[in-house]
C-alpha positions, 0 to 999 in steps of 0.5 A, spaced: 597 431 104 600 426 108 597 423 115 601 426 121 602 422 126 605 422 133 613 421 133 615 415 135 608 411 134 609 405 128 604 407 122 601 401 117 605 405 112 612 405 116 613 397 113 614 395 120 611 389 123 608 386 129 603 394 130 596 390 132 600 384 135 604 389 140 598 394 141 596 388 145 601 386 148 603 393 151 596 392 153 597 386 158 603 389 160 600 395 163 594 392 165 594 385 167 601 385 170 603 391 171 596 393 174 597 400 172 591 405 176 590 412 173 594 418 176 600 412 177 607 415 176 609 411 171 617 412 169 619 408 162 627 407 162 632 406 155 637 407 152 639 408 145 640 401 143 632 400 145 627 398 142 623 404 141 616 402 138 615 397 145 617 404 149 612 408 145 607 402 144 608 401 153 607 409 154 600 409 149 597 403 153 599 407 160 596 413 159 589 410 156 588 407 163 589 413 165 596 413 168 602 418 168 607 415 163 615 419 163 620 416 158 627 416 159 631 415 155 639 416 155 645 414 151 648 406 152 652 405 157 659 400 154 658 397 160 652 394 166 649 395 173 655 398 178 660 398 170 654 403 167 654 408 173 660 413 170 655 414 163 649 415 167 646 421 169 646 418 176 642 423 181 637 425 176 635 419 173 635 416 181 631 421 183 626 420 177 626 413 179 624 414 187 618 418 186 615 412 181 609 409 182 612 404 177 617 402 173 619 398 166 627 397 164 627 397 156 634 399 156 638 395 153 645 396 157 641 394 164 641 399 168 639 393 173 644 393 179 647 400 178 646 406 183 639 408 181 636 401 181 639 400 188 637 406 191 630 406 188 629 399 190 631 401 197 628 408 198 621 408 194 618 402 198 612 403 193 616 402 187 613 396 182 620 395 177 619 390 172 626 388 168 624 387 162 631 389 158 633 389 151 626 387 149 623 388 142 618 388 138 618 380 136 620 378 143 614 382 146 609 378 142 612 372 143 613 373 151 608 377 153 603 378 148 601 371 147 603 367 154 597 365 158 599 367 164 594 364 169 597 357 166 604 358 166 604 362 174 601 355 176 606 351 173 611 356 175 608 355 183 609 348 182 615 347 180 617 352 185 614 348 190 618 342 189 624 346 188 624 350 195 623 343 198 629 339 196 635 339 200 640 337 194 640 338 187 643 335 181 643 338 174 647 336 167 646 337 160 648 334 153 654 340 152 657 337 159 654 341 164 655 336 172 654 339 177 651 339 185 649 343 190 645 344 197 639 349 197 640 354 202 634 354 207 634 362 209 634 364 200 627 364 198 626 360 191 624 366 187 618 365 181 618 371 175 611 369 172 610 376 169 606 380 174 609 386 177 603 389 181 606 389 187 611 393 190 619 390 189 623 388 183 619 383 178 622 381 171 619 377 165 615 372 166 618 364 165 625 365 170 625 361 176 631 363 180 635 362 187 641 363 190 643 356 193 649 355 198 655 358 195 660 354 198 656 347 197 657 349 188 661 343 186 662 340 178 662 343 171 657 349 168 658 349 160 654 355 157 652 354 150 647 357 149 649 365 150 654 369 156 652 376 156 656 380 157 661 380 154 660 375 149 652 374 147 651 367 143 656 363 144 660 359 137 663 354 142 662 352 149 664 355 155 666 350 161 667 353 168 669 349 172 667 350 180 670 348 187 666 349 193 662 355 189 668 359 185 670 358 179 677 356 179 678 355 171 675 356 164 677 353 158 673 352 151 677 356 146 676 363 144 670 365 148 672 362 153 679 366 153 675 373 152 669 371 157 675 369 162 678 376 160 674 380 160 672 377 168 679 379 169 678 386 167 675 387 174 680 385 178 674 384 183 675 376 185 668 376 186 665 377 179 669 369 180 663 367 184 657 364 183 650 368 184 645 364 182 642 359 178 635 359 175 630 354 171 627 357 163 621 356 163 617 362 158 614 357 152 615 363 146 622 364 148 628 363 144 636 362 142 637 370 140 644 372 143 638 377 148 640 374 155 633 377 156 630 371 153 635 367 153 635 365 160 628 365 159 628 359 154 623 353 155 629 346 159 634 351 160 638 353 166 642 359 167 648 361 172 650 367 174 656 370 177 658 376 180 653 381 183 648 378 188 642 381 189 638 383 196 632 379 195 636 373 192 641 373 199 637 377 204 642 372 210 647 376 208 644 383 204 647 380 197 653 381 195 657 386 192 662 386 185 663 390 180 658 387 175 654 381 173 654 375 168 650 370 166 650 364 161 646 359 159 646 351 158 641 349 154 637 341 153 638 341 162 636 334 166 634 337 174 634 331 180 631 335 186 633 330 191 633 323 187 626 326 183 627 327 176 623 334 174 627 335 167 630 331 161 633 334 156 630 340 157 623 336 157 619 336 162 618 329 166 615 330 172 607 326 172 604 333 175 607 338 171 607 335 165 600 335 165 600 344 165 606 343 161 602 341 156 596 346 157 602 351 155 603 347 148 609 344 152 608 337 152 
């Protein structure tokens, strides 16, 4: 007789791979960086585009500490943020979300910036959300199970550090990105080094993000890895072309036509607005088309445009659009002030080459 086994929980003869490595991946997930504690309220959020092994693997590590994991998953909305709310059972997953103690987004249309999220992240002032969208199998053993993450937080407060304290930064890369701008003295530098055992909004580890001056964005952005939505890996460059913070022409070629119209599609001037920009720093992630990982990508650097989050502009209580964007240029040169900390995507500067190298990213 063949072996029963719980549904959803991969088995040594399913032919699926990663079961050991993803076991202890979850494991320091709801463990070390969640920091989850028994009898915690531990909501798992996805969607049927999900990755249902990392949802099953996280809920079986929760409930072994103790906690009280609760999985969602809904049908895939077409669109993210605000754009999924009409395919979202809005009220009930709201009121899910505001009596968690925890939460992990696995869903793959974010539910990051719609309704629920923006409801939860204000009512339940208890509430630890990591963003871990689109995550699968591979990536999760790549970018949690096998990061050490005590190395790379003190890489990541270092460059945070020296990035808070510049006034003016440049950043170019090999594809034709050049732009300038001022950092904003009142909107933090936000480093995601992974941990999420504090209350607020936490995303995967190796992102450092901020929102500079909106107005002082001046130059050429080229996305040439990734634009998510609507396009995923990008086949030929996407040059945005920015004044004073907008974007005020795109060309390129046919991705560059269907990501401008797709911006369009809103009619919301503000979805022609940047948001933020953030370095890439996490050593295990790569180029893949999920814009999880790709903003994530060792040297990059990301823009976003749209929908601007609360804790990335509290100045001005973020701003609001009916949805949000991000594309990545790869290989990036960053001059905070006149001091170069990136070359190509290679880390130049003497203090964080040293822990670079410690992350096998000499």
């Amino acid at each position: 007789m063949a072996a029963i086994l719980p549904p959803g929980l991969p088995s040594l003869l399913s032919g699926t791979t990663y079961d050991y490595e993803l076991y202890k991946s979850a494991k320091i997930l709801v463990e070390e960086l969640l920091k989850l504690k028994p009898d915690e309220v531990f909501v798992i959020t996805a969607d049927t585009e999900s990755d249902l092994k990392v949802v099953s693997m996280t809920a079986a590590a929760a409930f072994a500490v103790g906690a009280k994991p609760m999985v969602v998953i809904t049908p895939s909305p077409v669109g993210i943020g605000k754009a999924a709310d009409p395919m979202l059972p809005v009220n009930a997953l709201t009121a899910a979300l505001k009596e968690a103690d925890a939460w992990v987004e696995f869903n793959n249309q974010w539910l990051l910036y719609s309704t629920p999220w923006e409801v939860a992240m204000k009512e339940n002032k208890k509430l630890r959300y990591l963003c871990l969208v689109g995550m699968h199998a591979d990536m999760m053993v790549r970018c949690i199970g096998r990061v050490n993450f005590p190395v790379l937080k003190e890489f990541q407060d270092k460059v945070t550090e020296l990035t808070a304290r510049a006034k003016h930064i440049k950043i170019t890369t090999p594809a034709g990105t050049n732009v300038e701008f001022d950092n904003h003295p009142e909107r933090p530098v936000q480093s995601e080094p992974g941990y999420a055992d504090t209350p607020g909004a936490h995303f995967l580890a190796g992102q450092i993000g901020w929102s500079p001056d909106f107005e002082s964005i001046n130059g050429t952005i080229v996305f040439d890895g990734s634009i998510y939505p609507p396009l995923g890996l990008v086949r030929t460059p996407v040059r945005l072309h920015v004044k004073n913070g907008k974007v005020v022409k795109i060309d390129g070629g046919s991705d560059a036509a269907q990501f401008e119209a797709w911006l369009r599609s809103f009619n919301d001037p503000n979805m022609f607005l940047l948001a933020h920009v953030c370095y890439g720093f996490n050593p295990g992630a790569r180029l893949t088309g999920n814009i999880l990982e790709d903003e994530r990508v060792w040297g990059c650097t990301e823009w976003g445009l749209g929908y601007v989050g609360p804790m990335l502009a509290p100045d001005i209580g973020g701003r609001q659009a009916a949805s949000h964007t991000d594309g990545i240029c790869l290989n990036s040169s960053v001059w905070l002030d006149d001091v170069q900390i990136l070359d190509n995507g290679r880390v130049v500067h003497p203090e964080l080459k040293e822990i670079a190298k410690k992350l096998g990213k000499a």
